[in-house]
C-alpha positions in Angstrom: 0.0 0.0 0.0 1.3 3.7 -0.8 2.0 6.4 1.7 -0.6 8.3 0.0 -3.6 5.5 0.0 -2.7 5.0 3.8 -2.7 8.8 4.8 -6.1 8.9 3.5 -7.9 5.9 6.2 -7.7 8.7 8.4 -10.3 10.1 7.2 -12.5 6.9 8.2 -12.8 5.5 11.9 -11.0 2.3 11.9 -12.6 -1.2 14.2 -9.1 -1.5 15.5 -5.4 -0.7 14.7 -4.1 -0.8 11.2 -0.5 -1.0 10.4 0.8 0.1 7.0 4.9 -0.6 6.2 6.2 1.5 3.9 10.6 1.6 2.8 10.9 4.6 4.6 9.1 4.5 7.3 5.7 2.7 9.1 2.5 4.5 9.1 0.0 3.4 12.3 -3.5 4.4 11.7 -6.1 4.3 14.8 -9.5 6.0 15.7 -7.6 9.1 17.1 -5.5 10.0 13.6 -2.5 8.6 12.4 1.4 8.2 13.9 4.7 7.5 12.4 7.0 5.5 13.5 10.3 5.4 12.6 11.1 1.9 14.3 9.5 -1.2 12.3 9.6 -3.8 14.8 8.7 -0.7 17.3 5.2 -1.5 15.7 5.4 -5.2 15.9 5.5 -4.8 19.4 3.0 -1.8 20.2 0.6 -4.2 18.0 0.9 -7.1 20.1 2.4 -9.2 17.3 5.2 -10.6 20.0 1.8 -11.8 21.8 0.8 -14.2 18.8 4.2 -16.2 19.7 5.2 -18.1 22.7 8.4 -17.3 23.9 9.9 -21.2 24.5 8.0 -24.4 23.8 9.2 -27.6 25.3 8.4 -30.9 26.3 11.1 -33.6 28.3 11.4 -37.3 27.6 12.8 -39.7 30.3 15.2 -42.2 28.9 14.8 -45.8 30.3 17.7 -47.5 32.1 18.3 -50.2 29.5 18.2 -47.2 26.5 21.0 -44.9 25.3 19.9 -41.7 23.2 23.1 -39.9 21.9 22.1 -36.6 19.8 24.1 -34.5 17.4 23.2 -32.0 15.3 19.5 -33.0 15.5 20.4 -36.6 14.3 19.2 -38.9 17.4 20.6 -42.6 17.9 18.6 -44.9 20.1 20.3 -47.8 21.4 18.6 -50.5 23.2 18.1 -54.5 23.7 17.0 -55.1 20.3 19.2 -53.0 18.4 20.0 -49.5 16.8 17.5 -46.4 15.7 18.4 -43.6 13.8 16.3 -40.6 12.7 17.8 -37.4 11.6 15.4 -34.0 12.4 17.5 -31.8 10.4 14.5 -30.4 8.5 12.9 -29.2 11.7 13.6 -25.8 13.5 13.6 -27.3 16.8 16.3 -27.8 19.5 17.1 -30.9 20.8 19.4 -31.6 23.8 20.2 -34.3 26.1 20.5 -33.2 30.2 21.6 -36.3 32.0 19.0 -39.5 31.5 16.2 -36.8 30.1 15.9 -35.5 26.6 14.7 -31.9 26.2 13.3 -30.3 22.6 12.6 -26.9 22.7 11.3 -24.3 19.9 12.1 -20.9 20.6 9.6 -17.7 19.2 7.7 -20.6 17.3 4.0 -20.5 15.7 1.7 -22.6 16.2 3.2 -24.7 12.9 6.5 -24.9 15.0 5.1 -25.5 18.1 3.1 -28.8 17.1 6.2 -30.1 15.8 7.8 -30.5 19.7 5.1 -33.2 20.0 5.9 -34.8 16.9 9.8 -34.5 17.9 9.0 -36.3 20.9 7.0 -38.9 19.7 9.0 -40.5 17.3 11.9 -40.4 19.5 8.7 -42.6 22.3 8.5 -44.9 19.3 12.2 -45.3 18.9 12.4 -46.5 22.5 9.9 -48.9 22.4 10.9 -50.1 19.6 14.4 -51.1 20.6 12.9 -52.4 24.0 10.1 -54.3 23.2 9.8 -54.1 19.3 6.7 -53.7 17.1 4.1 -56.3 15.9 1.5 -56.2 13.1 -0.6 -59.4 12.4 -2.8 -59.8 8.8 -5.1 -62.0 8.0 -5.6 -64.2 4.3 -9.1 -62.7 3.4 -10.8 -64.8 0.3 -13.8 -66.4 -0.8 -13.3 -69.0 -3.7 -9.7 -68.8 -4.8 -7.4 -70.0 -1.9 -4.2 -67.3 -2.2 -0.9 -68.7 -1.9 1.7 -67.6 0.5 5.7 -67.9 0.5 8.6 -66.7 2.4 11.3 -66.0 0.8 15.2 -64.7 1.0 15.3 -64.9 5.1 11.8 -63.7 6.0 12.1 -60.7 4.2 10.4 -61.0 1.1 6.2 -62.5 0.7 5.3 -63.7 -2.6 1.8 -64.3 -3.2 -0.2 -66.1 -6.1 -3.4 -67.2 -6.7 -5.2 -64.2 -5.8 -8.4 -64.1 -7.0 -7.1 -66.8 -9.5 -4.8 -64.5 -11.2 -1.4 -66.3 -12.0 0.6 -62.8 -11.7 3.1 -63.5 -9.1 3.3 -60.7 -6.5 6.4 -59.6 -4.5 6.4 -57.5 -1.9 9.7 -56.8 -0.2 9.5 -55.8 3.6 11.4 -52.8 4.9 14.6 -52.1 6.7 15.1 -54.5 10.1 11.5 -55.6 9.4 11.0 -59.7 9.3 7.9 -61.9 8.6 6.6 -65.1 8.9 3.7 -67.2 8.7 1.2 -68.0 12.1 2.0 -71.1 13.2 -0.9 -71.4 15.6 -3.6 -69.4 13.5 -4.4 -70.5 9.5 -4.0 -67.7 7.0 -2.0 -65.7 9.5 1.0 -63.9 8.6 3.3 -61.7 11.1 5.2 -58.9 10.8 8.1 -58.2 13.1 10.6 -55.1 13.6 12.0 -52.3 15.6 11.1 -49.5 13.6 7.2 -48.8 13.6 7.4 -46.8 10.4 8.6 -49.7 8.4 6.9 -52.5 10.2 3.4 -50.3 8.9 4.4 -49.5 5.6 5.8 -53.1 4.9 2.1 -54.0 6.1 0.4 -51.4 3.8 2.5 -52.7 0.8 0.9 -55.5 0.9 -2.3 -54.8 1.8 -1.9 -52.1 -1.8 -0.5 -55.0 -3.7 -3.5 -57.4 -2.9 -6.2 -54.7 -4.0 -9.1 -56.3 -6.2 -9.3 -54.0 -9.4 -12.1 -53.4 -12.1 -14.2 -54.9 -9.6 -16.9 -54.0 -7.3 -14.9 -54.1 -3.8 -18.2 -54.6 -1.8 -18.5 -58.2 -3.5 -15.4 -59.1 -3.8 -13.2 -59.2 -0.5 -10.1 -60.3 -1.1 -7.2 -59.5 0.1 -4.7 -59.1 3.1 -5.6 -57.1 5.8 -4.1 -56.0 9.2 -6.1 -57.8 12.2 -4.0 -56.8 15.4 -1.4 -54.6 15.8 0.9 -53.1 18.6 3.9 -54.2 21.0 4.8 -57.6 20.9 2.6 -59.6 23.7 0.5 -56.8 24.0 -1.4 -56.5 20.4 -4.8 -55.3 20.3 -7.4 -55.8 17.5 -7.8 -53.7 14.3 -11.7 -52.7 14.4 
């Protein structure tokens, strides 16, 4: 907006304050005339626009006694029982430091964007622990109705191939992801489970499946094939998919 167009709202009664930024200088309009300031962040604060943001956001995570987080330059290694977790928060603006057996993250003048992302910060470094203490389990289930579909483990547990779905002779692969193992139910029929430290790959390895056993050109309320999660959670303490 011009100096010129913004010298003329005072000839109008504003609802509230107005703030117009020029190169030179900042123009305040308000029900009682008009001000110049020669100060731009002067009017940031006068404005209340250091009210819109919280100073510090943080949130502390207590590290188990059997767990050991190291953190460098917002890369955070989890070490535990069942292995090795790395994730690297390098494409977040937050702080993250470690005080003794407590991890801190911290987000300094933040919005609300910025703030929400402490939350986030601290949850996948939860998942992390869990993971490398008691590890992540995801159960699916053989869904069919005529065509029986074929299951095989392959290269180690870490590969399913599947035929016979819905009598197709296409032979599917699905490879699982990193640290993430599976195997057929030895106790249940048409069972398969999926095992890992990482919770991110144990679901997406369960999704990939689940995509590549998708009925197409089809009309999906008849036809119910597929592979589907049932249970799903810590291992020994799964709970059931509704």
């Amino acid at each position: 907006m011009s100096t010129c167009k913004c010298l003329k709202l005072r000839l109008r009664t504003p609802r509230g304050p107005v703030t117009v930024t020029s190169r030179a200088f900042t123009v305040m309009v308000t029900s009682e005339g008009t001000s110049i300031v020669s100060e731009v962040l002067m009017t940031f604060i006068l404005f209340g626009w250091a009210k819109k943001r919280v100073i510090k956001t943080s949130e502390t995570i207590e590290v188990p006694s059997d767990v050991t987080i190291t953190v460098k330059a917002r890369e955070v290694t989890v070490t535990g029982p069942r292995g090795v977790l790395k994730r690297s928060f390098k494409h977040l603006q937050v702080d993250i430091k470690k005080i003794g057996n407590k991890i801190t993250v911290e987000v300094w003048w933040g919005t609300s964007l910025q703030q929400a992302t402490v939350r986030t910060v601290c949850s996948h470094i939860k998942n992390m622990v869990v993971g490398v203490t008691k590890g992540y389990q995801y159960n699916m289930r053989l869904v069919y109705a005529h065509f029986p579909i074929n299951t095989s483990v392959v290269e180690d547990n870490t590969c399913l191939e599947i035929r016979n779905f819905v009598g197709q002779k296409v032979l599917r692969r699905i490879k699982m992801g990193e640290g993430v193992t599976i195997t057929r139910a030895e106790k249940a029929k048409d069972q398969l489970e999926l095992v890992g430290n990482d919770l991110e790959q144990v679901a997406q390895s369960a999704a990939l499946i689940t995509g590549k056993t998708k009925v197409r050109e089809k009309d999906i309320r008849k036809f119910l094939d597929g592979v589907y999660v049932s249970e799903k959670g810590v291992i020994g303490d799964l709970k059931p998919v509704v």
